[in-house]
N, C-alpha and C positions, 0 to 999 in steps of 0.2 A: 504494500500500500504506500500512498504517498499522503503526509501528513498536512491536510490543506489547514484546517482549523483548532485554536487551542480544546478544543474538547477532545480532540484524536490524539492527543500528545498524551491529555490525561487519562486517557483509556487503556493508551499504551504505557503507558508508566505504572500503573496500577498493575496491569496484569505482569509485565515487567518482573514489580517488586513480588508479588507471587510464587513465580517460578525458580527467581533467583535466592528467597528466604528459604523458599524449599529444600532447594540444591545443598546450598548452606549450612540446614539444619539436618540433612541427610548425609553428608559428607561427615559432620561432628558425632550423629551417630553409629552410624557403621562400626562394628567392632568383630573381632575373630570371632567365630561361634553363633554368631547369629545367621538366620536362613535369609537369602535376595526377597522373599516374600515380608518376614518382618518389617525389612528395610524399608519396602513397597508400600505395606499398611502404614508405617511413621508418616509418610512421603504425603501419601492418599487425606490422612487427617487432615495436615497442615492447609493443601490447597484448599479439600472442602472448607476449612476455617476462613479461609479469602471468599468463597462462593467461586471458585475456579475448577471448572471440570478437564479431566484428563484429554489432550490433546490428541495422542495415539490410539487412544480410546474412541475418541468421535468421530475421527478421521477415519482410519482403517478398522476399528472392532478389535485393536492391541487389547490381547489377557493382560492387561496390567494399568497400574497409575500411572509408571512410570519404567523406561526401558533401565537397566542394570547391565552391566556384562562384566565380567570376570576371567581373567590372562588371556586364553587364545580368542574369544569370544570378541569380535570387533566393534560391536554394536545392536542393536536390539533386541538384546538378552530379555527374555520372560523373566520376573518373578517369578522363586518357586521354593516352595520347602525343603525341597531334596538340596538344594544347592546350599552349602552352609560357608561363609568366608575363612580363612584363615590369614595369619597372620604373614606377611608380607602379598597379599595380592593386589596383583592389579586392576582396580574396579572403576569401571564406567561408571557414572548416574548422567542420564539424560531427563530433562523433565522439560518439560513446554504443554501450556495448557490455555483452556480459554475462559475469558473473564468478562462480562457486559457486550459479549461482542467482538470481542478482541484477543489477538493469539503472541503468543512468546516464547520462545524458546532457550535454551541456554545447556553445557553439558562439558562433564569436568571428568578428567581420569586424576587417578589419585590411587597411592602407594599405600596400604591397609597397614599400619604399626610401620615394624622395623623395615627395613629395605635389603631384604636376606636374599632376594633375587635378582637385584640390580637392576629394577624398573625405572628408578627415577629420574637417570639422565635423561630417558624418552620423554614423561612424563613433564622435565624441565625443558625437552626442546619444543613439545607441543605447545607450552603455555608463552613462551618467548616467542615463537613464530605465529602465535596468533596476538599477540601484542604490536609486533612489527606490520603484520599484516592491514591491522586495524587501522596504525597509525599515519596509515600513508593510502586510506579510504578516503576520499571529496568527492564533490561533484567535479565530472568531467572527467577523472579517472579511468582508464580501462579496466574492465573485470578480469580480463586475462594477466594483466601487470599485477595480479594481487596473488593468482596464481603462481604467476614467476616467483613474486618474492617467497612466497608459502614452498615451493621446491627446492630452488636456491638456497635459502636456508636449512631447510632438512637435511641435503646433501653435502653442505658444509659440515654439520654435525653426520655424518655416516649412517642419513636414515635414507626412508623413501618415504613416497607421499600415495595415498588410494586413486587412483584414477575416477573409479566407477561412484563413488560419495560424496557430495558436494554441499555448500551452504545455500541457502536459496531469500528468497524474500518471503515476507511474513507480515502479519500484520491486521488483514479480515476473514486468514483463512491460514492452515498452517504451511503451506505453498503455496508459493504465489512470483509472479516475476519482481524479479529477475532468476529464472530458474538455476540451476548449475553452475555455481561461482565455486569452480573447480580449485584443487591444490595443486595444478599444473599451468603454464603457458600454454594455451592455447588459439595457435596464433590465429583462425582463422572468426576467431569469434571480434567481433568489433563491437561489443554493446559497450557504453560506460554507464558509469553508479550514477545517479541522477541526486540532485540536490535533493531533502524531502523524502526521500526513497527508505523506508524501513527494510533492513536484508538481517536475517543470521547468517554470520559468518564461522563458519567452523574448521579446524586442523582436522587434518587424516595422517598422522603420522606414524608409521611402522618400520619396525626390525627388517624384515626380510619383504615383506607379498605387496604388492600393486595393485591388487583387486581382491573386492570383497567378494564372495560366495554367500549363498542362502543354504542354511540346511534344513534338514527334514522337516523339523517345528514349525517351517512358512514365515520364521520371522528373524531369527538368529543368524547374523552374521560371522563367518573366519574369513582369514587371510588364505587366495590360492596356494601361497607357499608356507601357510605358518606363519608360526612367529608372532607376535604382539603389537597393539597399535592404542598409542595415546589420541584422544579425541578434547578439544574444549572450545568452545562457545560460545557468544555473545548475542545478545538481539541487537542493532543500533539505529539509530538514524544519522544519515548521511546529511552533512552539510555543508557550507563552503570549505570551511576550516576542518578543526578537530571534530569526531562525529558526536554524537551523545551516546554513550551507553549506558542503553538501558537496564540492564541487568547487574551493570556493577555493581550492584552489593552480594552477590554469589561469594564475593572473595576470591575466586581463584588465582588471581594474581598474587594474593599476601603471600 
C-alpha cells in the first residue's frame, strides 16, 4: 500500500507495534524444553490482546498463530508439540498479522541459550545485512540494488542468499506490490521503491543451499543442499530520506 493519509500511518503503526511486541515477547520467552506449540499459544495471546488476528492464518489457513522453524527448517515451521527446543538452537519466529484492517509483518532468527553450535555469526550476518539493506531504501531506488547489497554482503561474510524467498509489500493485504524484493541483483527487473510505499523487507541468508524446498506438511521449508539459514524482518515505509520502521521495537537489532 501506499500511505496517502495520516489515519493509514496510524493503522499501520498500530498493527506494527502488535506484531513486533509479539516477536519480542516470544523471542524473551523461548526457553530449552518447551514445545514450538507452547511458544505459538504465548504468541497467539499477546496478539489477540491487541485484537490482531493471525496473518498466515487468514491468508493461507496456516495451523498456527504464528510460523516457528528450528536448525534445518528454513521457514514456515508449524507449531507443534512433538517438536520441543533445546538448548543452542537455531529458531525462526515469524509473526505478521492483521489489525482494523491493516497487515505487518516482521521475523527474527535467534540462537536458543548458549551458542554450542556456532549459529551466531549467521545469525549476526543476517541482522547486519538487513540493517544495511534498509539503510540505503528511498524513493527512487532500484529494488534490484537492494538485492545486490543483500548478496554482496553475504558473500563477503562466506554465506549465500535464497533465491526463490523474497520481501514483498504489505500493508491492506499481506502481499501486495511491490512483489519479490529479492536477496539477489536482478538485473532485469527495473521497478524502484516509491516514496509512501509500505514493503517488508527480509534477509535469506544460509550456510550452504540457494533454494528453498516444501516438504511433505505443505508448509515447511529446507535448504536444496542443507545447511541453515538466518531470516529477519522489518515492515517500513519508504520515504525521501531514512525510511520509518515500523516494527522497530521487535528489538532485533539490540
Amino acid at each position: 500500500m501506499s500511505i496517502t493519509k495520516h489515519e493509514e500511518l496510524i493503522g499501520m503503526q498500530k498493527v506494527s507495534e502488535a506484531v513486533a511486541y509479539t516477536l519480542k515477547e516470544m523471542r524473551n520467552y523461548a526457553k530449552p524444553g518447551m514445545t514450538t506449540k507452547e511458544l505459538d499459544d504465548f504468541g497467539a495471546k499477546i496478539l489477540s490482546d491487541f485484537g490482531a488476528k493471525s496473518a498466515p492464518y487468514l491468508t493461507y489457513g496456516f495451523p498456527g498463530w504464528t510460523c516457528i522453524s528450528v536448525n534445518n527448517e528454513f521457514c514456515h515451521g508449524i507449531p507443534s508439540e512433538k517438536k520441543i527446543l533445546k538448548e543452542g538452537d537455531l529458531v525462526n519466529i515469524d509473526v505478521s498479522a492483521e489489525l482494523d484492517g491493516f497487515w505487518s509483518d516482521n521475523g527474527s532468527s535467534f540462537v536458543l541459550g548458549e551458542d554450542i553450535n556456532q549459529h551466531q555469526k549467521l545469525v549476526d550476518a543476517s541482522k547486519e545485512i538487513l540493517q544495511k539493506a534498509i539503510r540505503n531504501i528511498k524513493g527512487g531506488v532500484k529494488v534490484s540494488e537492494v538485492g545486490h547489497i543483500m548478496e554482496t554482503e553475504a558473500k563477503k561474510r562466506g554465506f549465500k542468499v535464497i533465491k526463490n524467498l523474497a520481501g514483498h509489500g504489505i500493508g491492506r493485504s499481506l502481499h501486495e506490490q511491490p512483489d519479490e524484493i529479492m536477496n539477489y541483483k536482478n538485473r532485469f527487473d527495473q521497478r524502484r521503491f516509491r516514496k509512501n510505499a509500505v514493503v517488508a523487507i527480509e534477509t535469506f541468508i544460509t550456510t550452504t543451499s540457494t533454494y528453498a524446498t516444501e516438504l511433505n506438511d505443505g508448509w515447511t521449508m529446507v535448504g536444496n543442499k542443507g545447511g541453515f539459514m538466518a531470516q529477519h524482518e522489518h515492515t517500513i515505509v519508504v520515504t525521501d530520506g531514512k525510511p520509518i520502521i515500523l516494527t522497530e521495537m521487535n528489538g532485533i537489532w539490540n
